[in-house]
C-alpha positions as CSV (number, residue, x, y, z in Angstrom):
1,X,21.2,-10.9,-90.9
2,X,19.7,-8.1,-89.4
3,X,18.0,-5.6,-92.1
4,X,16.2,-2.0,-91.7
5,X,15.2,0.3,-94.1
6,X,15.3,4.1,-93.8
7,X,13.1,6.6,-95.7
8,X,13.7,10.6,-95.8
9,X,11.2,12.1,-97.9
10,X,10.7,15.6,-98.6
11,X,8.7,17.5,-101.6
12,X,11.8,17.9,-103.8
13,X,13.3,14.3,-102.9
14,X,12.6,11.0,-101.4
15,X,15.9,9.1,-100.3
16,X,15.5,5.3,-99.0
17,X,18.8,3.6,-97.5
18,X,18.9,0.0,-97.3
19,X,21.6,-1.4,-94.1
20,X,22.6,-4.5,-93.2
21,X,24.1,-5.8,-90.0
22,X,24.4,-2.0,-89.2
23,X,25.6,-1.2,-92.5
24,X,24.7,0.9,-95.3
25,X,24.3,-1.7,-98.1
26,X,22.0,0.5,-101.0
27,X,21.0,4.2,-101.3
28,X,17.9,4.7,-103.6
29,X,17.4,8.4,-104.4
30,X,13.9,9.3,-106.3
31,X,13.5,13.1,-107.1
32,X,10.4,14.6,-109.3
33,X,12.3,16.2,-111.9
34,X,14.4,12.7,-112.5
35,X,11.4,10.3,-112.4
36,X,12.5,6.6,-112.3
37,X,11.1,4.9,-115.5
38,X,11.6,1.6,-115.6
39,X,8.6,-0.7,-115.2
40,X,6.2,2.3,-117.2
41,X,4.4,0.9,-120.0
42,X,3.8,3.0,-123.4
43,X,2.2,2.9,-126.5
44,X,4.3,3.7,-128.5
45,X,5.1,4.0,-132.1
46,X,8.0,2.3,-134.5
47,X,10.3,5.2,-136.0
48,X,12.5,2.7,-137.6
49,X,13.1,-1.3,-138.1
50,X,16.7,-1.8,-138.4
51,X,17.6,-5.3,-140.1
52,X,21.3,-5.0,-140.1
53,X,21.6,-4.7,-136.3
54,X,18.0,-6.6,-135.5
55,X,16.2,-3.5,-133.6
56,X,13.8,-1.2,-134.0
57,X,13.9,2.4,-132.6
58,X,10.5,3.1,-131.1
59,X,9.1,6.7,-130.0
60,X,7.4,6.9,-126.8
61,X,7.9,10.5,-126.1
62,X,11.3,10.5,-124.5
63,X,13.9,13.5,-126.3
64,X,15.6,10.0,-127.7
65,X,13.8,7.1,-129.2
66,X,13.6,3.7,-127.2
67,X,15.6,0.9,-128.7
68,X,14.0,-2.3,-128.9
69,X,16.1,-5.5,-129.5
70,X,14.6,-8.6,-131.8
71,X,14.8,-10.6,-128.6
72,X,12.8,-8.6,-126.4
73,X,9.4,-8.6,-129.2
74,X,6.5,-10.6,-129.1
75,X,5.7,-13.3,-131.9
76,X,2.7,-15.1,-132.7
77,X,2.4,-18.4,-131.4
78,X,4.7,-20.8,-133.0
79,X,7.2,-18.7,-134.0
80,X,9.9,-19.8,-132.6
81,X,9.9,-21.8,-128.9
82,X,9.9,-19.8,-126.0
83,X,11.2,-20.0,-122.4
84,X,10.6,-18.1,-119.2
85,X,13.9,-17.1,-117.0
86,X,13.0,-19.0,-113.5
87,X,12.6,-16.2,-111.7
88,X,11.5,-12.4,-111.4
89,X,13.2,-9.2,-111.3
90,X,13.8,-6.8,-108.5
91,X,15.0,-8.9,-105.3
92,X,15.8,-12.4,-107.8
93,X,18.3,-13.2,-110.5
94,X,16.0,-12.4,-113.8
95,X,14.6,-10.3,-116.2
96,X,10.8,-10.5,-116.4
97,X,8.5,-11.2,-119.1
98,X,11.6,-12.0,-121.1
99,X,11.7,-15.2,-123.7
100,X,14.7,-16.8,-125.0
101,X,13.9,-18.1,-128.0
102,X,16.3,-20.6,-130.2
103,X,15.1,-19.4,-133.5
104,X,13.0,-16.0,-133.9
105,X,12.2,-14.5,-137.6
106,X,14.0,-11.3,-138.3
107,X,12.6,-8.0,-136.6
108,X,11.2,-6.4,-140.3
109,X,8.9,-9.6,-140.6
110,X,6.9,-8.7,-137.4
111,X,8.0,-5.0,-136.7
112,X,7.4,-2.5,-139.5
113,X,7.6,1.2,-139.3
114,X,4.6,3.6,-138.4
115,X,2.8,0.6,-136.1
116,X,1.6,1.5,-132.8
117,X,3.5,-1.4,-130.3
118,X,2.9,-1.8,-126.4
119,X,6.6,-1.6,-124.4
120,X,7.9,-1.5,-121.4
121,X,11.0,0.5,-120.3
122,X,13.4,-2.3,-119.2
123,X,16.9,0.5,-118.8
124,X,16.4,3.8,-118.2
125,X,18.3,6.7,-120.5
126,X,22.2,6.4,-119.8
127,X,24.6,8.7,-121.0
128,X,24.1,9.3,-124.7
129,X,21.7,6.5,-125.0
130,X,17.8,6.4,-124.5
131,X,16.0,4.4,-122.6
132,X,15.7,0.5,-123.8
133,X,12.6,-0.9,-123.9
134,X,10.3,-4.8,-123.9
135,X,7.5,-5.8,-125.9
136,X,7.6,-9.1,-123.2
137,X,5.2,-6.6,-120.8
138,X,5.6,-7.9,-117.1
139,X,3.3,-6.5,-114.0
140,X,4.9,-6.9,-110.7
141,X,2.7,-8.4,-107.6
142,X,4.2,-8.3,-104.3
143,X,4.5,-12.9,-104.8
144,X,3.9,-13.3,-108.4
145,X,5.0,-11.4,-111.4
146,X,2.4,-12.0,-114.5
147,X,3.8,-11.6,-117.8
148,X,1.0,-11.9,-120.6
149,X,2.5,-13.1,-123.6
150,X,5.0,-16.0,-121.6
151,X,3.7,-19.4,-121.8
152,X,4.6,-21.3,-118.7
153,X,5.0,-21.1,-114.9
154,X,8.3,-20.2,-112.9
155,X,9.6,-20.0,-109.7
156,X,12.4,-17.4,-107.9
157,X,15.7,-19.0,-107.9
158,X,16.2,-18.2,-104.4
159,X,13.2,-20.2,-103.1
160,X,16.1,-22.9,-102.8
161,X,13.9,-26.4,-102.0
162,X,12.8,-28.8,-104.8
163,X,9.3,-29.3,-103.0
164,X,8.6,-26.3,-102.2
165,X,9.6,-25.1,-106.0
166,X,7.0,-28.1,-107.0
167,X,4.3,-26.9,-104.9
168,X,4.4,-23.6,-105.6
169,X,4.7,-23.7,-109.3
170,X,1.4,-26.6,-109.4
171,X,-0.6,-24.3,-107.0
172,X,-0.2,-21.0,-109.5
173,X,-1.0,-23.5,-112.6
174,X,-4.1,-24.6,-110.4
175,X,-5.4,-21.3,-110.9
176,X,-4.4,-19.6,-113.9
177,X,-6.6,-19.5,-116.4
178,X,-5.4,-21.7,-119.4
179,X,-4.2,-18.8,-122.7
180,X,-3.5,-16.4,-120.2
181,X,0.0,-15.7,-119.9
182,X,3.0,-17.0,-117.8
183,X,3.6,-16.2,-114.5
184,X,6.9,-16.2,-111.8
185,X,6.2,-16.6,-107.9
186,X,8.5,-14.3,-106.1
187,X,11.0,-15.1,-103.5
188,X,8.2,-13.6,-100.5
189,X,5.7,-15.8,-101.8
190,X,7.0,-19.1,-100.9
191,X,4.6,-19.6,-97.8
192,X,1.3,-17.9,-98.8
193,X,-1.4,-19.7,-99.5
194,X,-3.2,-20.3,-103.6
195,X,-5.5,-18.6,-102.1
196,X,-3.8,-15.5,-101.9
197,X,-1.9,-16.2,-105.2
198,X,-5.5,-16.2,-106.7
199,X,-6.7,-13.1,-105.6
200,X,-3.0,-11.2,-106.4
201,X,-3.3,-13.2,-109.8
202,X,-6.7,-12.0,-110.8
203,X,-6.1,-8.6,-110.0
204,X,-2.8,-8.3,-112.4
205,X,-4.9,-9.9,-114.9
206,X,-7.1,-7.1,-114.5
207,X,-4.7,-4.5,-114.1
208,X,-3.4,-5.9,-117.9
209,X,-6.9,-5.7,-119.2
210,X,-6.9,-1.9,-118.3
211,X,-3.9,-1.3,-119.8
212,X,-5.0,-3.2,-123.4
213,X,-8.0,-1.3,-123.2
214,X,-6.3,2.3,-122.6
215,X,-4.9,1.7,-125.4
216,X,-8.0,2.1,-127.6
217,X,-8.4,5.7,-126.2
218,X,-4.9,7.5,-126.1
219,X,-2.3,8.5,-129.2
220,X,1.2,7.0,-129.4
221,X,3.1,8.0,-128.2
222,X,1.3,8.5,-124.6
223,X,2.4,6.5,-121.4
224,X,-0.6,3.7,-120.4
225,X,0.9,2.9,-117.1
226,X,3.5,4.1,-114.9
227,X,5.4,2.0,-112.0
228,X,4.5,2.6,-108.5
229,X,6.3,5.0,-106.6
230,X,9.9,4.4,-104.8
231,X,8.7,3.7,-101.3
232,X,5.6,1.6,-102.7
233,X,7.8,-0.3,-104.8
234,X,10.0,-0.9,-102.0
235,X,7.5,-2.0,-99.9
236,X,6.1,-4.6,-102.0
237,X,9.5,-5.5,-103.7
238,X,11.7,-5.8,-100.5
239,X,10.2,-5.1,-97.1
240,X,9.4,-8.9,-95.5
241,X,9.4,-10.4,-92.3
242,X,13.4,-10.4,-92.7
243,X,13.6,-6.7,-92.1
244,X,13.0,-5.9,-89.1
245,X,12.1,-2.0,-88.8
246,X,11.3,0.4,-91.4
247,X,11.8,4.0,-90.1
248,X,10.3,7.2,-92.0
249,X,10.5,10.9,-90.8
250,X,7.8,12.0,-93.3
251,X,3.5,11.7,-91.6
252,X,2.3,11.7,-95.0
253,X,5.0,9.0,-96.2
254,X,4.5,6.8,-93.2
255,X,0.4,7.2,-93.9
256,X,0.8,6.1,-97.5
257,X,3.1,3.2,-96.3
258,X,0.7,1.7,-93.6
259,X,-2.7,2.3,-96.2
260,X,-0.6,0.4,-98.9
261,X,0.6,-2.1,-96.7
262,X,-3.2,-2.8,-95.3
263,X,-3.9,-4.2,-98.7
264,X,-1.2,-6.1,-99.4
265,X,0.7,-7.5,-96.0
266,X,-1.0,-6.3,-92.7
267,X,0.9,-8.3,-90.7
268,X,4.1,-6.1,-91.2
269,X,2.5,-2.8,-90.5
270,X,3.5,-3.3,-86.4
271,X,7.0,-2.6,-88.0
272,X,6.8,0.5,-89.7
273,X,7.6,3.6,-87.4
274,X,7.2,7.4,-87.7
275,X,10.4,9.1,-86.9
276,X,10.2,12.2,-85.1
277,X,13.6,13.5,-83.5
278,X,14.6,16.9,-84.2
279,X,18.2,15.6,-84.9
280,X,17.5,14.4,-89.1
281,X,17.3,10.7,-89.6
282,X,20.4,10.0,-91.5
283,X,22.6,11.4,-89.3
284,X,21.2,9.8,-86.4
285,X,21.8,6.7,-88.2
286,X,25.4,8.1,-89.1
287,X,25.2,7.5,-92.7
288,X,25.1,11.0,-94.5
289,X,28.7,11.3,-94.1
290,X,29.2,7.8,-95.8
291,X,26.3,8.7,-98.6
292,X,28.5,12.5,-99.2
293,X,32.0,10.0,-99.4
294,X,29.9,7.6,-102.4
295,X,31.6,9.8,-105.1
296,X,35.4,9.8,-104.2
297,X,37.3,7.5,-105.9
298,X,39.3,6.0,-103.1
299,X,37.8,3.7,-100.5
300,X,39.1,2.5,-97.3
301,X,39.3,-1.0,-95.8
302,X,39.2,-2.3,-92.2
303,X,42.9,-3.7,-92.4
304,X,44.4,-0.3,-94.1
305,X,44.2,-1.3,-97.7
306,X,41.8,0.2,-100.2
307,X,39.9,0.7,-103.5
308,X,40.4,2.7,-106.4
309,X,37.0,3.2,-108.1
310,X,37.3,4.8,-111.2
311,X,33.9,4.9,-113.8
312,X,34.5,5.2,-117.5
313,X,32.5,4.9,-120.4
314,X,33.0,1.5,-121.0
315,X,33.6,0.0,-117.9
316,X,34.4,0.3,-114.3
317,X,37.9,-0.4,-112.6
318,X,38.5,-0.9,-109.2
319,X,42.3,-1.5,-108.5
320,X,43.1,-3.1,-104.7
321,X,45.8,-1.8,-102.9
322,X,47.4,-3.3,-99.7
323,X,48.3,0.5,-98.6
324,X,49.8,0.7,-95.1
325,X,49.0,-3.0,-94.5
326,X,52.0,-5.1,-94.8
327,X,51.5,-8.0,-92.0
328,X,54.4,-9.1,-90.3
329,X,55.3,-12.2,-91.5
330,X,53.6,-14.3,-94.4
331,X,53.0,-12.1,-97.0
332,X,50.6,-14.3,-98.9
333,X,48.3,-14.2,-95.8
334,X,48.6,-10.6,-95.9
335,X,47.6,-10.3,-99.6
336,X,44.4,-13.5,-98.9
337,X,43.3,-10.9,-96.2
338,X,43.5,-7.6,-97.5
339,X,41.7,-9.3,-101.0
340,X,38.9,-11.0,-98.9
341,X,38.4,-7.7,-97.3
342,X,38.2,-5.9,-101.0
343,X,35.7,-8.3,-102.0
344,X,33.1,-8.0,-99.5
345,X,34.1,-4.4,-100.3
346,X,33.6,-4.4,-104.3
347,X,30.1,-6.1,-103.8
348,X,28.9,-3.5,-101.5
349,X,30.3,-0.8,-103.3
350,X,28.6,-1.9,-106.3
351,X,24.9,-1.9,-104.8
352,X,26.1,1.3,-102.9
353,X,27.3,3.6,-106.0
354,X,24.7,1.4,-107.9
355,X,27.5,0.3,-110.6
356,X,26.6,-1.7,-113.8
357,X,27.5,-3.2,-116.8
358,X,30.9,-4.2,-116.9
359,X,33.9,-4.0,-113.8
360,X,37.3,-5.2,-113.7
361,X,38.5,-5.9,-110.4
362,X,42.4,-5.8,-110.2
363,X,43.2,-7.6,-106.5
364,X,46.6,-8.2,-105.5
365,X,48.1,-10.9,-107.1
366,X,48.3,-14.4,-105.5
367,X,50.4,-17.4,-105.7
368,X,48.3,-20.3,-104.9
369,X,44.9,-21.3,-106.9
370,X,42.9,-22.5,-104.0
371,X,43.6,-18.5,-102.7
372,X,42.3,-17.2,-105.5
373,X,39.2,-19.6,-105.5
374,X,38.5,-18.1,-102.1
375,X,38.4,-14.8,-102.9
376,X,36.1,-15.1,-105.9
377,X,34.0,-16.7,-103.9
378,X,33.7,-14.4,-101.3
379,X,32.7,-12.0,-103.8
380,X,30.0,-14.1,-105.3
381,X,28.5,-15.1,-101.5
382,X,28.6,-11.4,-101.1
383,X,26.9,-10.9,-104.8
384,X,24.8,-13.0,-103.9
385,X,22.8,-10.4,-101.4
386,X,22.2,-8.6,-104.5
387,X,19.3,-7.2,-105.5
388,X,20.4,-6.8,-109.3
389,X,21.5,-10.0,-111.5
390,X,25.0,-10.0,-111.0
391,X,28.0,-12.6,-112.7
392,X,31.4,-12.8,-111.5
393,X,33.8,-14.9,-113.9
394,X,36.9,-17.4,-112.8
395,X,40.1,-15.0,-112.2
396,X,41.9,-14.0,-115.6
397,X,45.2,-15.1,-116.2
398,X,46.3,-11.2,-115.9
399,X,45.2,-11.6,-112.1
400,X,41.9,-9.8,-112.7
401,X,38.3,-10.9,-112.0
402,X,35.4,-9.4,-114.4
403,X,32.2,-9.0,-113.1
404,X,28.9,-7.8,-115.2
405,X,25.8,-6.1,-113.0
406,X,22.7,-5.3,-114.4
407,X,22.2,-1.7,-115.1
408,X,18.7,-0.4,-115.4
409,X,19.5,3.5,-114.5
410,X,22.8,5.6,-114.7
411,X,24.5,5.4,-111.6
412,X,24.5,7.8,-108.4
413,X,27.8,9.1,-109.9
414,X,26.0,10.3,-113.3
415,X,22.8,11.1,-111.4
416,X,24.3,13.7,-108.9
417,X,26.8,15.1,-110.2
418,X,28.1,16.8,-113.7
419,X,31.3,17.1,-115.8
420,X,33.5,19.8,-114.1
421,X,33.3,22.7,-116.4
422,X,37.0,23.2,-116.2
423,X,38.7,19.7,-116.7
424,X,35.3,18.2,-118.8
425,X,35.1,15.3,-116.9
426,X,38.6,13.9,-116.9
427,X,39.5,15.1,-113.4
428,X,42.9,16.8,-114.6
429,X,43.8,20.3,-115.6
430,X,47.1,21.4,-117.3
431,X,49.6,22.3,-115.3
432,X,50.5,26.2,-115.1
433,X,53.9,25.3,-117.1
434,X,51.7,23.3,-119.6
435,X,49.7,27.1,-119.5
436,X,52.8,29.4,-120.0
437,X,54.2,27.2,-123.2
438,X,50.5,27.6,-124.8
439,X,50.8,31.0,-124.3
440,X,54.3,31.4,-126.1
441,X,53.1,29.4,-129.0
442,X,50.0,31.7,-129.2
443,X,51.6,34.8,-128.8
444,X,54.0,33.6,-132.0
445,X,51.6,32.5,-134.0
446,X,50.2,36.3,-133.6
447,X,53.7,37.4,-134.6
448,X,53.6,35.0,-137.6
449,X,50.6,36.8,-139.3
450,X,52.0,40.0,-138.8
451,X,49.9,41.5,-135.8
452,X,51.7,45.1,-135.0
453,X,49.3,46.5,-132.3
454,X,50.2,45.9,-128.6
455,X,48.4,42.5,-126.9
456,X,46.9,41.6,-123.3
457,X,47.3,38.7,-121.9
458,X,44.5,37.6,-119.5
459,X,45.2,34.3,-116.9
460,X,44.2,32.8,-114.0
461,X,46.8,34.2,-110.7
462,X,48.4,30.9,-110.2
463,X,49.3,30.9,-113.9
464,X,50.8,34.5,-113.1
465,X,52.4,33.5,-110.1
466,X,54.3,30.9,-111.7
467,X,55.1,32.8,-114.6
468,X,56.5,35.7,-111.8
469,X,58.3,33.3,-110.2
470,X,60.0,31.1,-112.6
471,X,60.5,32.6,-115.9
472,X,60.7,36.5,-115.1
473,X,61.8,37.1,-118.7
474,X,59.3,35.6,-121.0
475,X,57.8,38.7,-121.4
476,X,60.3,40.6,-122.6
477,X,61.6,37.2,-124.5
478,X,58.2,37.2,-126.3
479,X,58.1,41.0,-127.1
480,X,61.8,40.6,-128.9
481,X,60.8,37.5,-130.5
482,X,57.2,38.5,-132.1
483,X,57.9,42.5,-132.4
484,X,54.9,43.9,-130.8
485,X,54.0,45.1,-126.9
486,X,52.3,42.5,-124.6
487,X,51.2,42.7,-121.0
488,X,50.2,40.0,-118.5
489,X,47.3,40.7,-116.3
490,X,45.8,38.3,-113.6
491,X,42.2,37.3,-113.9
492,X,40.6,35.5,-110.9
493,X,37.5,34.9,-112.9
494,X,39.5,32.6,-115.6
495,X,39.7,28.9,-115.3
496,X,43.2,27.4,-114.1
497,X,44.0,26.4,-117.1
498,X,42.6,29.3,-119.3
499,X,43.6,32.5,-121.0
500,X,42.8,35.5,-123.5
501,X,44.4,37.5,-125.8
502,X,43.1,40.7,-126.1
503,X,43.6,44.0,-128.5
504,X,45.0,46.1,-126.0
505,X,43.7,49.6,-128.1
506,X,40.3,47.9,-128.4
507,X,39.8,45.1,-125.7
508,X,38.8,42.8,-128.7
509,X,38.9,39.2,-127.9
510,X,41.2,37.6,-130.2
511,X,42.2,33.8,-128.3
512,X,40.4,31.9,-131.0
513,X,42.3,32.8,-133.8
514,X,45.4,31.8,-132.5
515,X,44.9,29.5,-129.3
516,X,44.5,26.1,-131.3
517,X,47.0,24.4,-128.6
């Protein structure tokens, strides 16, 4: 597969697209005023221990308090057995750090309120939510992750062969000192040598003795170690010998690239390139009009079919539709093909808009099993180039296939863009009829309470065209009906779907007290 990474960085906003086989796979978007989180280590202090749900609410100087789950605190040794996920975080299957226990002690016989605690942000703040955080700390290497309170040695699920998983995990035990922690060797790390393992394993040791001793000289709550930046990160999470060019159009991005990248994998710097075209890197690449087309809710396949993507609070639907793809003859066929296309589809649209938690994908239905098989498995192959943990489960008997993706940070959706001021979010205003009845019934109700003095009534000019052009005599209908004078006025500066009453004598505002509906 060919791979390349492209970085546009400026002051206000550093943008990183990830494409694959000439395609734009992921879009990572890092901008000062919306600071990534995850990965920063606080200490922080316990607001509140919570029995009857198992959590704690900790305050680490967010505007919201960071929820931390029984399963995600450290116990003393021997309470309860603990196990590491095989495997590590950003580019593998796995949450790191992280212990599943089979028998823990209740969260108010470890946690109590006031105590200082060290956590890590493990999800950033979505929606209403703030962000959720890990006392199972975890400091990412570019080959190992060390996690100080695990107790044994993993390996990345993706580093496929038994012997090399044997070697691996016996050279990392060979050299990490015995009470220390746990550690995870990363999917990159499969051919280095212990002797590099060493030296990357001593230095996160260190780095976690800095941390612990920080802590003796700051206030919770105060931050004790923040993440490295987006295009560090990147670097040391995903660039490898399997991508082949990484292309920045900022000097003093491409410097801090290469003087990172002398530490920690000099042999890749040959592949890092400054651009310096006049025409801007994205479009050259021809992605900006794909990245601007992220945040519609229809999506085109090859064949002429497409997806519906629609994000709600819960969960995210995405209905297949054959559209003007019909085949010619077998119609099954038709359906296997347009559905194999919509997989491969869903699974890059998912790293694309950056999706997670739960999506329901509704694919045309099928007739035969072993055609449904292939299509869920084409979506977990394609999954599989994930870098978040991703699950797809069997095909429902309603025809629909759930999948769950990890979600660390809101999406790209909630990120750059806001609820439309007019319809709230939903997408929909009333119609202008819908308008013109809600009028009548507020006009009446004016009548109701005996209002004598003339009214105005301000609303938007499509509101008044219809109004003009389809019921020429609801004026004078309302003026019999209620007893007192009114007159329409058109207010370009209104809403679609708004209006006002008004005193006509005084100008007073008066909507509120009769437009309930």
């Amino acid at each position: 597969m060919k791979r390349e990474i492209l970085i546009n960085a400026n002051p206000r906003e550093t943008r990183v697209a990830i494409i694959e086989d000439d395609q734009l796979v992921e879009l990572l978007v890092d901008r000062p005023d919306a600071r990534r989180m995850v990965g920063d280590i606080y200490l922080g202090k316990v607001e509140a221990v919570l029995p009857g749900i198992q959590a704690a609410f900790v305050n680490i100087g967010t505007e919201k308090s960071a929820f931390l789950h029984a399963s995600d605190v450290v116990y003393d040794e021997g309470e309860g057995e603990g196990e590491s996920d095989d495997d590590d975080a950003d580019d593998d299957d796995s949450e790191p750090g992280r212990r599943r226990r089979a028998k823990a002690p209740a969260i108010q016989d470890v946690v109590k309120r006031g105590q200082d605690l060290i956590v890590q942000v493990s999800k950033e703040p979505i929606s209403t939510k703030g962000p959720r955080v890990t006392a199972q700390v975890s400091l990412a290497g570019r080959f190992l992750v060390y996690m100080p309170f695990a107790e044994r040695v993993g390996v990345s699920r993706k580093i496929g062969d038994r012997e090399a998983r044997k070697r691996l995990r016996g050279q990392v035990e060979e050299v990490l000192p015995k009470n220390s922690g746990g550690v995870i060797v990363r999917t990159v790390g499969e051919d280095v040598t212990q002797e590099t393992l060493e030296r990357e394993l001593t230095t996160l040791i260190g780095q976690w003795k800095r941390i612990k001793r920080k802590t003796h000289f700051v206030r919770a709550p105060s931050l004790i170690h923040r993440e490295t930046s987006l295009t560090r990160g990147l670097m040391r999470d995903v660039f490898s010998t399997k991508v082949e060019q990484v292309t920045v159009d900022s000097k003093q991005v491409h410097n801090e690239i290469l003087e990172y990248l002398k530490g920690i994998a000099p042999e890749l710097i040959d592949r890092v390139k400054l651009y310096e075209d006049v025409t801007p890197l994205f479009d050259k690449a021809e992605i900006e009009q794909e990245i601007r087309d992220l945040f519609k809710r229809r999506c085109d396949l090859p064949s002429g079919g497409y997806l519906i993507i629609e994000p709600t609070e819960a969960l995210v639907s995405i209905d297949v539709n054959s559209g003007r793809y019909t085949g010619k003859k077998d119609p099954e066929k038709t359906i296997l093909r347009t559905n194999l296309e919509a997989a491969r589809e869903v699974a890059r649209q998912a790293r694309l808009r950056d999706l997670g938690g739960i999506i329901v994908c509704d694919f045309i239905d099928m007739e035969t099993k072993a055609n449904r098989e292939k299509v869920l498995q084409e979506l977990r192959t394609h999954l599989g180039r994930d870098r978040a943990r991703t699950k797809a489960f069997a095909v429902s008997d309603l025809g629909l296939i759930e999948m769950t993706r990890q979600r660390v940070r809101q999406s790209h959706l909630q990120n750059m863009t806001e609820a439309c001021p007019t319809c709230h979010g939903t997408g929909r205003v009333f119609t202008a009829e819908t308008i013109a009845r809600r009028i009548e019934r507020s006009v009446k109700r004016a009548g109701l309470e005996g209002r004598k003095d003339p009214l105005v009534v301000r609303l938007h000019p499509d509101v008044a065209m219809y109004v003009l052009e389809n019921e020429k005599d609801l004026l004078k209908k309302l003026e019999k009906a209620v007893g007192f004078g009114l007159e329409f006025r058109d207010d370009p500066l209104l809403k679609p779907d708004e209006f006002k009453l008004l005193v006509k004598s005084a100008g007073r505002d008066v909507t509120g007290q009769y437009a309930v509906a």
